[in-house]
C-alpha positions in Angstrom: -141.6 -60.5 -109.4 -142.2 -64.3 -108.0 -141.5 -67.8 -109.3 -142.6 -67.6 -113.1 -143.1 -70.6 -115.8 -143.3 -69.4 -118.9 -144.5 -72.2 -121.8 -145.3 -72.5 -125.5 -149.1 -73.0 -125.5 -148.6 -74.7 -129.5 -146.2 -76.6 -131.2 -143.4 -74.2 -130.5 -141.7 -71.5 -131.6 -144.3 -69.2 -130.2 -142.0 -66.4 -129.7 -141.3 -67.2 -126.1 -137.7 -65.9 -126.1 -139.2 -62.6 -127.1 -141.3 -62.8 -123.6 -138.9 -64.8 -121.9 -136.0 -61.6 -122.6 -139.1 -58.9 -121.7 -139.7 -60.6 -118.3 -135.7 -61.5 -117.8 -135.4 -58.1 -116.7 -137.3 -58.1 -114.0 -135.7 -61.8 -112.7 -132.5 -62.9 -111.0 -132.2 -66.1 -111.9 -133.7 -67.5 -115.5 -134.2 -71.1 -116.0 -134.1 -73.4 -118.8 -135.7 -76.8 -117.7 -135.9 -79.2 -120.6 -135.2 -79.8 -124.4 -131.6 -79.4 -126.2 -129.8 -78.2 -128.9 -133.0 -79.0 -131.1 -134.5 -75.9 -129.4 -133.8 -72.2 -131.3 -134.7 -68.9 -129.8 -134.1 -65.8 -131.0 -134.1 -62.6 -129.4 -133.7 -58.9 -131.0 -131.7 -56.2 -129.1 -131.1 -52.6 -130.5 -130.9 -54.1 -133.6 -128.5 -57.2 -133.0 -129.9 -60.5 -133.2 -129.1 -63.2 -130.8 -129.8 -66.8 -131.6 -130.1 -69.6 -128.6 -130.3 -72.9 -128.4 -129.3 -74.0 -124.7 -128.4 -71.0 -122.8 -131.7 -69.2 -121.5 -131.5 -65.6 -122.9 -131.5 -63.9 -119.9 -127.9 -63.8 -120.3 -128.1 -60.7 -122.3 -129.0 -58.8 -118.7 -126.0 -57.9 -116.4 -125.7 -59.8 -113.5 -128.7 -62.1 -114.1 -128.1 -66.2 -113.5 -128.6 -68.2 -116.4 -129.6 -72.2 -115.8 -129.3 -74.8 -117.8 -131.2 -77.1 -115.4 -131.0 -81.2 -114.7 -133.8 -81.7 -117.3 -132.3 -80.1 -120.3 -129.8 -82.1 -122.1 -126.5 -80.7 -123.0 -124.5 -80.7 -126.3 -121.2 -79.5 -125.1 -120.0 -78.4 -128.3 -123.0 -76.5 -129.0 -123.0 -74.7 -125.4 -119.4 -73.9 -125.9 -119.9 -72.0 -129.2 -122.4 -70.0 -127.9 -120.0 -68.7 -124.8 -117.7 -68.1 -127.4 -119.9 -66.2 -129.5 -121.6 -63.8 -125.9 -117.8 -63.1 -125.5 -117.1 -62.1 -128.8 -120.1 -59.9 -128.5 -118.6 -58.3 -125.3 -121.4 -60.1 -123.2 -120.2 -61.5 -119.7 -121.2 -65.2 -119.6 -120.1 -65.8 -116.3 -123.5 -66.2 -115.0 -124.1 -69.3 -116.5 -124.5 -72.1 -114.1 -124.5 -75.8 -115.7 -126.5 -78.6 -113.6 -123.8 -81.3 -112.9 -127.2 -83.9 -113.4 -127.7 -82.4 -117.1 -127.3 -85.6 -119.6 -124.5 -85.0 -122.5 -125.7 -85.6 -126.0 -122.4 -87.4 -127.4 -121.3 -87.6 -131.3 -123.4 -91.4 -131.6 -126.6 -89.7 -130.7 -126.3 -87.3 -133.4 -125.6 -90.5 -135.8 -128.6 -92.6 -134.3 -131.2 -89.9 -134.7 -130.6 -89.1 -138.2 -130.5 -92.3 -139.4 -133.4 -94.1 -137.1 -136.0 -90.8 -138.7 -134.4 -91.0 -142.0 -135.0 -94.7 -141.8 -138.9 -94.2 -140.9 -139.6 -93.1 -144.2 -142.8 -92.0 -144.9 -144.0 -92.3 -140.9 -140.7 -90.2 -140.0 -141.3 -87.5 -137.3 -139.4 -85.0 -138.6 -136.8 -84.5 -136.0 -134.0 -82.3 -135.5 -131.3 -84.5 -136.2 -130.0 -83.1 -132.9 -129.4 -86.7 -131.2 -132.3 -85.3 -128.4 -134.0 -88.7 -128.4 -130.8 -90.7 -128.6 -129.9 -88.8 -125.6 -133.0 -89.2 -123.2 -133.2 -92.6 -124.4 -129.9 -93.6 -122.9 -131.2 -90.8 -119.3 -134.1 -93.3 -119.4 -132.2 -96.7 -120.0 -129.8 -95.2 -117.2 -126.7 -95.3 -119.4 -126.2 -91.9 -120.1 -123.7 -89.5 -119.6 -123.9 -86.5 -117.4 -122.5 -82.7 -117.1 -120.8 -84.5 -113.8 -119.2 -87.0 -115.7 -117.5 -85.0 -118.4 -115.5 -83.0 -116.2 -114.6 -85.9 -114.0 -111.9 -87.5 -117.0 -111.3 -91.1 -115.2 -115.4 -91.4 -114.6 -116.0 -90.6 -118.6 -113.0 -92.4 -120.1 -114.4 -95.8 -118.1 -118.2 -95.2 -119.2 -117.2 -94.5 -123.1 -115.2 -97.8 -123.1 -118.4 -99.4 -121.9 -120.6 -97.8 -124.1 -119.1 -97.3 -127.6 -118.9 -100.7 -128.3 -122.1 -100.9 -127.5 -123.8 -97.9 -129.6 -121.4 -99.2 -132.3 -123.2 -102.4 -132.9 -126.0 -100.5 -133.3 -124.0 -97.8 -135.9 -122.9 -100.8 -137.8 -125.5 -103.3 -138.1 -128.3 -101.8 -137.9 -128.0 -98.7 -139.6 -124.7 -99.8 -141.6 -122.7 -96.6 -140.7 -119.3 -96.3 -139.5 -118.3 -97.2 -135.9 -117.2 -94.2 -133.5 -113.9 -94.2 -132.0 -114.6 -94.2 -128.0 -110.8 -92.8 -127.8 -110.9 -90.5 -129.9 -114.5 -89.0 -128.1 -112.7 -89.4 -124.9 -109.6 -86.8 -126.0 -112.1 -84.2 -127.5 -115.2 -84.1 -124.6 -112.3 -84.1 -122.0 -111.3 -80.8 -123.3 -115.4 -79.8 -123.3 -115.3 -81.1 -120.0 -112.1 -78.7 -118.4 -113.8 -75.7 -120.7 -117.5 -76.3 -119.1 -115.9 -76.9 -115.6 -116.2 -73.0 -114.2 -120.1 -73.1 -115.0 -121.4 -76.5 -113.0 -122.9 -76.7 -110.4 -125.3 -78.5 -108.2 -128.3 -76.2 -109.8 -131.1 -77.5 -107.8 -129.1 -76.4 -104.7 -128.9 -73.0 -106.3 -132.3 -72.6 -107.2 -133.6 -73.4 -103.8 -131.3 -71.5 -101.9 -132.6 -68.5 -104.4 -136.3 -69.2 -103.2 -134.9 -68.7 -100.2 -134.0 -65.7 -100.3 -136.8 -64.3 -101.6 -134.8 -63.9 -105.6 -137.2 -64.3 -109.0 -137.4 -67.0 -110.7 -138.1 -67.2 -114.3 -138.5 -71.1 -115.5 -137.9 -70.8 -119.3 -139.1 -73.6 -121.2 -138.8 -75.2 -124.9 -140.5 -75.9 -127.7 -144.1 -76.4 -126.7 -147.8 -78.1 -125.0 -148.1 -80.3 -128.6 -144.9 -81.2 -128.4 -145.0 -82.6 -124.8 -144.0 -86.4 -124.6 -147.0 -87.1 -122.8 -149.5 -84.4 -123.5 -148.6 -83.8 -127.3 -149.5 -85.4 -130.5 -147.6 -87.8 -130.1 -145.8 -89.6 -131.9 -145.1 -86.6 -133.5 -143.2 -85.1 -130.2 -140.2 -84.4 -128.9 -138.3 -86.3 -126.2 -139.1 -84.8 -123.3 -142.0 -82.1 -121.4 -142.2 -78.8 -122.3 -145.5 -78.0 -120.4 -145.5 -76.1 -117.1 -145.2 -79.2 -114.7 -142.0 -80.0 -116.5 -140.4 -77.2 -114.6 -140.4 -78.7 -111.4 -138.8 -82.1 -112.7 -136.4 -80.3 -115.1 -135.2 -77.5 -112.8 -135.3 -79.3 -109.3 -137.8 -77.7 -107.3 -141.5 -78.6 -106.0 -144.5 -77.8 -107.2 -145.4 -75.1 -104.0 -142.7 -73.5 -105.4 -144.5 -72.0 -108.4 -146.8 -68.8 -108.4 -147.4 -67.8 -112.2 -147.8 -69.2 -115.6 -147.6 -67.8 -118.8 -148.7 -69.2 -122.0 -147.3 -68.1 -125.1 -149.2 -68.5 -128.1 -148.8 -66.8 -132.1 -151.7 -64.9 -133.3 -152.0 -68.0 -135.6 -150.4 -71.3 -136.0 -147.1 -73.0 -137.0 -145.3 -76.1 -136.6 -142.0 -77.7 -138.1 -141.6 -81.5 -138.8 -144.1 -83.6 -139.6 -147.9 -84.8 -138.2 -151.4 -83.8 -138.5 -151.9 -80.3 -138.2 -155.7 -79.3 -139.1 -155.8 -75.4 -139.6 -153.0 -75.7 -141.9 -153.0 -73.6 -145.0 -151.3 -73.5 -148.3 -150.5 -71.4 -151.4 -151.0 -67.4 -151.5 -152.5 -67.9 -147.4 -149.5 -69.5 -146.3 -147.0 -66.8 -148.2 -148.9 -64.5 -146.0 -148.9 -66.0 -142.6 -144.9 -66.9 -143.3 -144.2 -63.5 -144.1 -141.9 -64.4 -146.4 -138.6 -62.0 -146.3 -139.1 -60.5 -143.8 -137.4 -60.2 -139.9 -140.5 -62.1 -139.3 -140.5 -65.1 -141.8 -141.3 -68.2 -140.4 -138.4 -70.6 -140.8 -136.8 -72.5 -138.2 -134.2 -71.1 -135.8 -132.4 -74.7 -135.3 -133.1 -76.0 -139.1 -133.9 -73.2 -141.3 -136.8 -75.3 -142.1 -139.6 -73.4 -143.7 -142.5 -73.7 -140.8 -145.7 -74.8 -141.6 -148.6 -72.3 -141.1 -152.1 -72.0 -140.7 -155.1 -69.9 -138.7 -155.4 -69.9 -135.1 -156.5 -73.2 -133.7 -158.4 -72.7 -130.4 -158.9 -76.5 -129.4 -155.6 -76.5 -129.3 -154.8 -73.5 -127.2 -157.7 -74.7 -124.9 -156.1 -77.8 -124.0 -152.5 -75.6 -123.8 -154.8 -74.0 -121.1 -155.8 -77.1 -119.3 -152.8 -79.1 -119.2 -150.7 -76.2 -118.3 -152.5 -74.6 -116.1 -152.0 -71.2 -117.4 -153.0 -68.2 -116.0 -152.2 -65.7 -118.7 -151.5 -65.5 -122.1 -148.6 -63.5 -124.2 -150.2 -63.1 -128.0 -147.0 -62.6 -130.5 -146.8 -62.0 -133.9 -150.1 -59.8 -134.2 -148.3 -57.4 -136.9 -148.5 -60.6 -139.1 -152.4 -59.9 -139.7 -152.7 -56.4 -140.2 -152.6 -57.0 -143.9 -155.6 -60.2 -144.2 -158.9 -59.1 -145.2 -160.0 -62.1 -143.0 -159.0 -64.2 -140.4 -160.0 -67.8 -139.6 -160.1 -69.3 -135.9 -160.5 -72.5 -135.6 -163.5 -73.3 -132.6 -164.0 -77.1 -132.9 -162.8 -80.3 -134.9 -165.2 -82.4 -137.3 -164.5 -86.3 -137.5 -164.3 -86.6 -141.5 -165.6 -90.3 -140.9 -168.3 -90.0 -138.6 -169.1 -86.6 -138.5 -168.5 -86.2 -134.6 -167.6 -82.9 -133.3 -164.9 -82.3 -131.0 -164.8 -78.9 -128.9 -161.6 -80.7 -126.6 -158.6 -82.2 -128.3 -158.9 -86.0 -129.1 -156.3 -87.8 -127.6 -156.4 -90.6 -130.1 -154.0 -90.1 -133.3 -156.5 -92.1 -135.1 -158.9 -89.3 -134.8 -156.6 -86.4 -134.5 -155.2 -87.0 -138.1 -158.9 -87.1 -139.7 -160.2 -84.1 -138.4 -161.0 -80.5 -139.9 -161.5 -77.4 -138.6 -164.8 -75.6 -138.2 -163.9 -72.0 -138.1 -164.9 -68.7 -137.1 -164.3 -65.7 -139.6 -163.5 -62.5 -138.3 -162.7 -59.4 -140.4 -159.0 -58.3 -140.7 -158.3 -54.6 -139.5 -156.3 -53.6 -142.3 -153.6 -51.1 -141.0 -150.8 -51.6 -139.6 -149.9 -52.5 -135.6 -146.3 -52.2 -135.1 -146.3 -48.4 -133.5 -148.9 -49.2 -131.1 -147.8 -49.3 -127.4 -151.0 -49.9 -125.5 -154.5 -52.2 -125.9 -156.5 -48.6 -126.8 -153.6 -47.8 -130.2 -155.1 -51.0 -131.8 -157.3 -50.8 -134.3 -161.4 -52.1 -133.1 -161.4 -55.0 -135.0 -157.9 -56.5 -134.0 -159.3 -55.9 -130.3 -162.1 -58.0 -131.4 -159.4 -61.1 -132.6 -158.2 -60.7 -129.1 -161.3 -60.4 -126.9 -163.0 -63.5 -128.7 -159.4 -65.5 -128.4 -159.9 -64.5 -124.6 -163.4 -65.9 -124.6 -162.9 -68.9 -126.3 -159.7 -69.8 -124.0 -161.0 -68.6 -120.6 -157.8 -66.7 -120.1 -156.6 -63.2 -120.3 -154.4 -61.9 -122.4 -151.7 -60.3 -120.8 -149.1 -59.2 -123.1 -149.6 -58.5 -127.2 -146.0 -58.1 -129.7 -146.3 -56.7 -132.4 -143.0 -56.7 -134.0 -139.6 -58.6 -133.2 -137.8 -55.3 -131.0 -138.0 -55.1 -127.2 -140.2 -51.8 -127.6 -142.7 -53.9 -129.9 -144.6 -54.7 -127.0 -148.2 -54.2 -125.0 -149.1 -54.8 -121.6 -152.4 -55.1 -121.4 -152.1 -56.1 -117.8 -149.5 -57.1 -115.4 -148.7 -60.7 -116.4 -146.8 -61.4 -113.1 -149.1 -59.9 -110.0 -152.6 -60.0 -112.5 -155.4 -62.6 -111.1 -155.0 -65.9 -111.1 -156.7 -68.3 -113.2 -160.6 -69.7 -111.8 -160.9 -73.6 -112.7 -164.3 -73.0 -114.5 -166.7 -76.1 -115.3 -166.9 -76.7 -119.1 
């Protein structure tokens, strides 16, 4: 294989654990490098479903190591449930390893996050309610708690007497809810702590002693580009960066390390949570693209939130491109179209105020949230895609969607899914050894 990021190239929930499980196989180690509990991905295996939210899914391979790397954070109660739940299922976890540097999202930053977006009222992002920002707020303020820290009992019990009364101010007076009990916290993450004990370890040590020796590395990230602190629309983002350079904070290796990115991008668009999102659509159009009740439908893993939908938004996946520096593309959800007697993609931005075009994403919220889409309209294929296992089983005209996607991005595309099963899959080319991507002058 080699040393492999693989990214959401939109605003998440691209399908990436769906690529993520297809190139496991071929790893030894999997990586998850940033993003919490707020993260949901789902993978389908001979017909059981398997929902994560902090354990990469390569877990569901024998004898493959799982990280949870120094840039995720970690919600202890969370992580244990899902052990629980792999050894209910008869699936060895003992391959996770937990970074001892992970931050712990504690009981106040659930509180904090819920109330402080709840409190923003009609400029609310839309968050989780996770406690993610709480928690890389306090990594950031250098106050946090870490993996190291909750199994070491006399090192947490002495920073949660410090810090509870502080966060309770905050509980209290500003957002008049009840105080926590730092005692109380202190009895019930010491028992997280002695549970998570077996899996930590010094993961950046781990990693590079796997480079090493010559293992594969798969860096598995969350959410997506859009989402990136400082690459996404912000402030309609999450806490921390999903995009490809993210990898080498959040799992604790350099850059040289890196051979291979992969994009993953819907054959449309979603997001969930609020902020601008110009190919959205509505009505009978969105009914379709949600494929509502179905295996497919379009609702959050984490929330259950109904996602938001629209056409494909190349401006978007251009700058995924750019910022990323991805090499390759991994197209999911194709199956989705084969019914639309149209499709829409989305080739540059119009400034409803002053009529400027924009073919590259502006930066400026101002702008961002005025724009509409100028689209291309290509015909829909009208049969269905799900038993085709190679590029020449499609129909012309969804080869079309996919040839002008590739010349629109610059990119090739490497993989196509067409349905939620491992076997649902094309390679159109071998995403790990293809070419890699030319820097071409726009």
């Amino acid at each position: 294989m080699a040393n492999v990021i693989v990214v959401g190239a939109q605003w998440g929930d691209e399908g990436k654990a769906k690529i993520t499980d297809l190139l496991s196989k071929s790893a030894d180690y999997i990586v998850r490098y940033q993003g919490g509990s707020n993260a949901g991905h789902t993978v389908v295996v001979d017909g059981d479903t398997y929902k994560f939210h902090l354990i990469p899914s390569g877990i569901l391979y024998p004898g493959k190591i799982a990280v949870v790397g120094p840039g995720t954070v970690v919600d202890p109660k969370v992580l244990l449930e899902e052990i629980e739940d792999l050894k209910r299922r008869e699936i060895d976890p003992s391959g996770l390893k937990v970074s001892t540097q992970a931050h712990v999202t504690m009981p106040y930053h659930l509180a904090i996050d819920q109330a402080e977006d709840s409190g923003r009222g009609r400029k609310k992002i839309g968050t989780t309610g996770r406690g993610i920002g709480p928690t890389y707020a306090d990594k950031s303020d250098r106050i946090g708690i870490r993996i190291c820290d909750l199994i070491d009992p006399n090192e947490l019990k002495e920073k949660l007497e410090w810090l509870v009364p502080r966060k309770n101010i905050m509980l209290e007076r500003l957002y008049s809810l009840p105080p926590a009990d730092p005692k109380k916290i202190f009895e019930e993450y010491k028992i997280f702590g002695e549970k998570l004990k077996p899996y930590v370890v010094d993961t950046s040590a781990l990693i590079f002693n796997a480079i090493k020796n010559k293992k594969n590395i798969l860096f598995e990230g969350a959410q997506g580009t859009l989402l990136d602190l400082d690459h996404g629309t912000y402030p309609y983002v999450t806490s921390s960066n999903p995009v490809a350079g993210g990898a080498c904070v959040g799992g604790g290796i350099g850059p040289t390390s890196i051979d291979r990115i992969i994009g993953v991008s819907k054959a449309f668009t979603t997001r969930v949570g609020e902020g601008p999102f110009p190919t959205e659509v509505f009505g009978r159009e969105a009914d379709e693209l949600r494929a509502k009740g179905t295996a497919w439908a379009e609702f959050g893993t984490t929330t259950g939130r109904p996602r938001r939908v629209g056409w494909l938004d190349a401006v978007l996946l251009r700058y995924a491109v750019r910022v990323n520096g991805i090499d390759c593309l991994a197209i999911t959800k194709l199956d989705v179209l084969d019914n639309l007697d149209e499709l829409n993609i989305c080739v540059a931005y119009e400034d409803t105020t002053t009529g400027s075009k924009y073919y590259d994403l502006p930066l400026a919220a101002g702008i961002f949230k005025r724009v509409k889409p100028i689209f291309e309209t290509l015909p829909g294929w009208k049969t269905s895609t799900n038993k085709c296992r190679t590029r020449d089983d499609l129909p012309e005209k969804a080869k079309n969607y996919l040839d002008r996607i590739q010349e629109l991005l610059g990119v090739s595309i490497a993989i196509v899914s067409v349905g939620q099963k491992r076997h649902h899959t094309i390679v159109i080319e071998d995403p790990i050894h293809g070419p890699k991507r030319v820097l071409q002058q726009s």
